[in-house]
N, C-alpha and C positions, 0 to 999 in steps of 0.2 A: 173879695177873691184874693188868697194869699199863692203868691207863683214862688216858685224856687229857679232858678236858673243855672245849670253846671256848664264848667268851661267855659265860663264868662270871660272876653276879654273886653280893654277898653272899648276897640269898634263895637263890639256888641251892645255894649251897656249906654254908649253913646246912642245908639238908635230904640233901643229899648225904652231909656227914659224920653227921648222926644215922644216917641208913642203914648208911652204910658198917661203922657198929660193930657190926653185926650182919656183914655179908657179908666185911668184910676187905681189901679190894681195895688197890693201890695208886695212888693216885688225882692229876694233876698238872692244876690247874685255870689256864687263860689264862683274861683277863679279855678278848682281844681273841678276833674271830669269824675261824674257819680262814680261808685264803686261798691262795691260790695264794703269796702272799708268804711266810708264816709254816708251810706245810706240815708243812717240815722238823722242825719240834717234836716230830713224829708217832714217828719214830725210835725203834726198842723197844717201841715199843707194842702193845698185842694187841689195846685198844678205843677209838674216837674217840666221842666223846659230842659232839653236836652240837645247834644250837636252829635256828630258821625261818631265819634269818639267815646262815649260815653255806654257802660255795660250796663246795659239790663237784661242780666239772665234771670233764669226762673227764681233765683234766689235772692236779687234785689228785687224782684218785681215781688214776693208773696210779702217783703218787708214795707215795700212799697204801698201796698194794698193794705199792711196792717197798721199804717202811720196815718191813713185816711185818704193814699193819694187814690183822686177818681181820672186822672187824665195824667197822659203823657202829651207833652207839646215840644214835638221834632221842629227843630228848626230847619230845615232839612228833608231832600227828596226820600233818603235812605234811608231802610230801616231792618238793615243788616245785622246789626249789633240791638235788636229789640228780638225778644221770647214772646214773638206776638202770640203763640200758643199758652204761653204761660201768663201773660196780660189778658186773654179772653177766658179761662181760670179763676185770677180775681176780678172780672170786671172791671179791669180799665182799660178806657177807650183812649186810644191811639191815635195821634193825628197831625196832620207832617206837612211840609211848603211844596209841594212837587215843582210847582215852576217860578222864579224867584227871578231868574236874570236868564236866560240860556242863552243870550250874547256873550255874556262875561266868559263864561265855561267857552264856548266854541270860541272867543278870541283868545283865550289864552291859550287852548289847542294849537292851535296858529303861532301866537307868540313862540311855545316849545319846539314847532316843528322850522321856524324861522332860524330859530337860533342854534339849537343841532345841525339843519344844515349848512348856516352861511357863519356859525360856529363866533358869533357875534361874543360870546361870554368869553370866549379866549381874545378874540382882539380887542374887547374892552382892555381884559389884565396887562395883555402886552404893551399898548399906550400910555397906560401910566404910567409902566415903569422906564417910559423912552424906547420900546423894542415896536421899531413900524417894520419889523419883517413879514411879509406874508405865507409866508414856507408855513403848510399845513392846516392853511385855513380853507383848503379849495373846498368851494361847494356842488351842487349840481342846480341846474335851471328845473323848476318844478314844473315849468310851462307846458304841455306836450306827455307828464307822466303820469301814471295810474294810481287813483290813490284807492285804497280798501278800507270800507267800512265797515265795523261790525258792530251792527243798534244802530235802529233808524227813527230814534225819537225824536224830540225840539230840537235838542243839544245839536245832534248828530243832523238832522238836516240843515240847521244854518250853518254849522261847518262845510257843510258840503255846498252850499253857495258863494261862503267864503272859496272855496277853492275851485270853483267853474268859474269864479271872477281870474283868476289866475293862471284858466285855460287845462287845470287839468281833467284829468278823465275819469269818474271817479263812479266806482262797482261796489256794492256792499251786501250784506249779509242780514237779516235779521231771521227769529224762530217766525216771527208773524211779519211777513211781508205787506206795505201800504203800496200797493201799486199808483194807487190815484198821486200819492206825495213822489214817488219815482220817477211818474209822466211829470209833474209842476217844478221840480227842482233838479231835472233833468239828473240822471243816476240810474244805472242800472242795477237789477238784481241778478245774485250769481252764487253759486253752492259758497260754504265756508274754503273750500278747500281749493276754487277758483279764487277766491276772494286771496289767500292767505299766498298763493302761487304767481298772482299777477300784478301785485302790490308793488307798487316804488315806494308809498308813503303807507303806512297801515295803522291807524286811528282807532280805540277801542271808546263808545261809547253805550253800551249796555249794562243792564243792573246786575248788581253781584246776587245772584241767586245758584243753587246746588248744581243748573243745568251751565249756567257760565262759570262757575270757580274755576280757574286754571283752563277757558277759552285757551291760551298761550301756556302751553307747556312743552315739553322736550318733542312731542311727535309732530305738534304743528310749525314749533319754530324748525323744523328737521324740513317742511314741506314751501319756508319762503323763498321770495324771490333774493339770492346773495344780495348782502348790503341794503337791503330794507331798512328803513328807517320806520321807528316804532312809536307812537304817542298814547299815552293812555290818562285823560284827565277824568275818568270815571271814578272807578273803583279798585285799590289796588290788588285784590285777589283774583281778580280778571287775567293776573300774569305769576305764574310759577316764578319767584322771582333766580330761583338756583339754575334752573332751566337757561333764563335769560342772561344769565352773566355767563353762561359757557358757550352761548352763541355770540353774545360779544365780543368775547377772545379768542373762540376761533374766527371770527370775522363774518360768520353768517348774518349777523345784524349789523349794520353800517353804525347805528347810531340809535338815541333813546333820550324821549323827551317824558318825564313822568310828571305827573301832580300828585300822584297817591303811589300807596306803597302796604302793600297784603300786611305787613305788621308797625304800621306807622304809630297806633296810639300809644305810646311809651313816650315816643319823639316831635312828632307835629306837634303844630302850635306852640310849643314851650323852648324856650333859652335852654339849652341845653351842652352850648361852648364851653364851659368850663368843667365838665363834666368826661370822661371816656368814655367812648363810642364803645359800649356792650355789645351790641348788634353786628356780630361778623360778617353775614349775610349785607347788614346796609353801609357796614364801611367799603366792603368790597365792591358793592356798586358805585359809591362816592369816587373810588378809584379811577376810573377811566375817565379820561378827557374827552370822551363822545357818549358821555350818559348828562342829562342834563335834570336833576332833581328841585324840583319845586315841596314847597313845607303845605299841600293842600289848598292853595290860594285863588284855584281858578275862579271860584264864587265872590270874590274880595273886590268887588267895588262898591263906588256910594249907592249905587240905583241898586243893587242887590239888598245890599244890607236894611237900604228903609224894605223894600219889598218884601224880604222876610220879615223884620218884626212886626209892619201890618198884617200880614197874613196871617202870624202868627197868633197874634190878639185876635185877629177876626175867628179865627178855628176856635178857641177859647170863650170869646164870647159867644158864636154860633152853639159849644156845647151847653153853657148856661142857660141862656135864653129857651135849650130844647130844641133849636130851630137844626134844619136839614142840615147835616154835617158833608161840604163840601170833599174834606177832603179826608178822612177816615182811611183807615187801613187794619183788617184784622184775620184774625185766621177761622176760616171757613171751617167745623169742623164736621159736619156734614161731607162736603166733597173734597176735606183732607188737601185746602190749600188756602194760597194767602190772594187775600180779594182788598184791592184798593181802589178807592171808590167815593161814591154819595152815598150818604146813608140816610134815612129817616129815623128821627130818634122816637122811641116808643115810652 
């Protein structure tokens, strides 16, 4: 089994090859993310291993298909940036981590929303350099306030027991409501636009799909509670980001704790300090002292990282073997949509 792997970094390769000493494979890691440029690598390949970052449009994927590859292997719940209409075209199957750590994700939710408000990243800088003033570090007590949820998956429910440990009140949003998980992790549900209205803290954990792009844009953030504080460790399209920088500066948003970012693959993951900020749009967010930008990290601990590359091989090998494909994902073209799921291989 020869694998290809893009956007390989050390972490990655460090759990990959412990895996691999078990499963065997032969395995050829880029540090750079596929592309329509770099496809050709794919040649001999039977598997592409790929991260959130990484393009497969119609167009790598028909070169894809003509290089030999039968399998994409997502390291990864999302698969946003796959043409899964154009992978079930050439017959190749699809197939991704959906649950890996969803502690790491909701703690680091937490970490973002920690430090936005008790604004911990500015009186780091100031200590260093001998300045113990507290002038403008003041935060608010989360104890007693309403947090809003929108997407009530793994992620998004144990955030939300993270934060009934900490006494607040917390209403959220989903297209498909779990009442049964509602009643167990105590949480109510409530229209988008109660959710978006009653918020002290407002948390985005839903998939980037056409009905959530731009969930957060000019008429919702028009409908928050002043000085919301906003977290989004999902998906960065989830937020209009031009939207969000003008409620920043007029002050409609108190504050902003991101993991992701609608045009981050240019810049995530990679050194990029010595280089100028192209992205007007994401220097301008860098700007403010109450936006708080993380480089995609929420998933970045040790228990994640082996969880993904096991699963990973296991999706891999489960397609070899034939055996029932746990975790698949491809586009229905029958009922004209994207079905993720068990599959039985024929």
């Amino acid at each position: 089994m020869k694998i290809v792997v893009f956007d390989a970094k050390p972490y990655d390769i460090e759990f990959f090859d412990k895996w691999n000493e078990k499963f065997g494979a032969d395995i050829t890691y880029f540090e750079e993310k596929l592309s329509l440029k770099n496809v050709m690598l794919t040649k001999y390949q039977d598997v592409v291993c790929t991260f959130v970052n990484d393009d497969l449009n119609a167009k790598v994927l028909n070169i894809l298909a003509k290089n030999g590859v039968r399998v994409i292997a997502a390291r990864c719940a999302g698969y946003n940036n796959i043409d899964l209409k154009a992978a079930r075209e050439n017959r190749i199957t699809v197939l991704r981590v959906p649950a890996y750590s969803p502690f790491a994700v909701a703690e680091h939710a937490l970490a973002l929303l920690m430090t936005v408000n008790r604004k911990t990243h500015k009186a780091y800088n100031r200590t260093r350099e001998g300045n113990f003033s507290l002038a403008g570090l003041t935060g608010i007590d989360l104890h007693g306030k309403t947090a809003g949820i929108i997407g009530t998956g793994k992620i998004a429910r144990i955030f939300i027991k993270i934060l009934n440990g900490l006494g607040m009140n917390v209403i959220a949003y989903d297209l498909y409501p779990n009442e049964q998980a509602a009643k167990e992790e105590n949480f109510t549900y409530a229209t988008l636009d109660e959710v978006l209205e009653k918020a002290d803290v407002l948390s985005l954990h839903c998939p980037l799909t056409p009905q959530t792009r731009h969930i957060i844009n000019a008429e919702s953030l028009a409908k928050v509670k002043k000085g919301v504080i906003i977290i989004n460790s999902a998906r960065g399209g989830l937020i209009e980001t031009e939207a969000l920088l003008d409620a920043v500066k007029s002050k409609q948003v108190g504050g902003v704790g991101l993991d992701v970012y609608e045009n981050e693959s240019s810049y995530f993951f990679d050194d990029k300090s010595s280089q100028v900020l192209e992205d007007d749009v994401l220097a301008r967010l860098l700007s403010f002292n109450n936006v708080v930008l993380t480089s995609h990290q929420a998933f970045l601990t040790n228990e994640a990282l082996d969880n993904i590359a096991e699963a990973t091989f296991n999706n891999i090998l489960s397609y070899v073997k034939e055996e029932t494909l746990q975790n698949e994902v491809w586009y229905d073209e029958e009922n004209d949509k994207i079905v993720e799921g068990v599959r039985v291989q024929k």
